[in-house]
Every structure is written in structure tokens, then in C-alpha cells.
N, C-alpha and C positions, 0 to 999 in steps of 0.2 A: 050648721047654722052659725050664721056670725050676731056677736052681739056688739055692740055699740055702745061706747061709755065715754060720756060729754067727761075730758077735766077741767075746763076752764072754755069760755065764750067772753070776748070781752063786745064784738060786735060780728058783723057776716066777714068781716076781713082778718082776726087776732084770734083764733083757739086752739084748742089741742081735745086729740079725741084718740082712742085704743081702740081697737076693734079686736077680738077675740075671737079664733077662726082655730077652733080645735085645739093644739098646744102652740102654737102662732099667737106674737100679738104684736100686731101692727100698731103703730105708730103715727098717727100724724100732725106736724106743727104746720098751721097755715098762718102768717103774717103779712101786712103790709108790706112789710118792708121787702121782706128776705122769699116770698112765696110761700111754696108748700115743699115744706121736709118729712121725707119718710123714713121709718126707723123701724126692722125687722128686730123681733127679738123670741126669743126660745123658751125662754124661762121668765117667771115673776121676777125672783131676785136679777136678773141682770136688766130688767125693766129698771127696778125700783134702783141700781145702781146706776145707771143713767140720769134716774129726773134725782137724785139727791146729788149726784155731780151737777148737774142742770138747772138746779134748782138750791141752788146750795146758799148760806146768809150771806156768804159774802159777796155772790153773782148778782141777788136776787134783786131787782129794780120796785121796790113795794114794800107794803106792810107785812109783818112778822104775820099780821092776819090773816091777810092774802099767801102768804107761803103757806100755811098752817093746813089754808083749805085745800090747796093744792095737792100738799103732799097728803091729805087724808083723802083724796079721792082718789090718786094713784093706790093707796092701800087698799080700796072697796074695791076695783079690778079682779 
């Protein structure tokens, strides 16, 4: 069974979403801009070391807010 977990929706075109498919977790960023990006990963921590390169202060386009929530919903995964 896969499970599905919203990180961020900014509208039907900007979000990111993980899907959880046994020890698999899929990845996906859909943008305007750039399309849809998919990111294969094996393990939590190499998830979680992705979106904190990813997602890192000095990348990040927004409030310390908006990271905040970010990165605490990649930990509820």
C-alpha cells in the first residue's frame, strides 16, 4: 500500500509530495517553472539529507517560517 504525504502545495502547479511504497520513497517536486522532478530514495536519512541540502538557509527563497514547516513535515514522513 502506498501512502501519500502532502510537504508543501503552494497551488495545482508548485508542491512536493513523498509517497511511501514499502522501504521506497518516492519523491516528487512539480513546478512551473522546471516541471515534475522525481527523486528515488531508500532510506529516511538520505531523504532527509536531500531536502536539508535542498532546503538549506542559505538556498531557501522564504521565511525561516516557511522552511520551518517544511522541514517538520519531511520529519513526520
Amino acid at each position: 500500500m502506498i501512502k501519500k504525504h502532502l510537504i508543501y502545495k503552494r497551488d495545482k502547479w508548485n508542491m512536493l509530495t513523498v509517497e511511501v511504497n514499502g522501504k521506497t520513497l518516492i519523491l516528487r517536486e512539480i513546478s512551473d517553472q522546471w516541471g515534475e522532478e522525481c527523486h528515488t530514495f531508500l532510506s529516511r536519512p538520505a531523504m532527509m539529507h536531500w531536502a536539508e541540502d535542498r532546503f538549506s538557509k542559505e538556498k531557501f527563497e522564504g521565511t525561516e517560517e516557511e522552511r520551518t514547516t517544511i522541514m517538520q513535515a519531511f520529519k513526520e514522513v
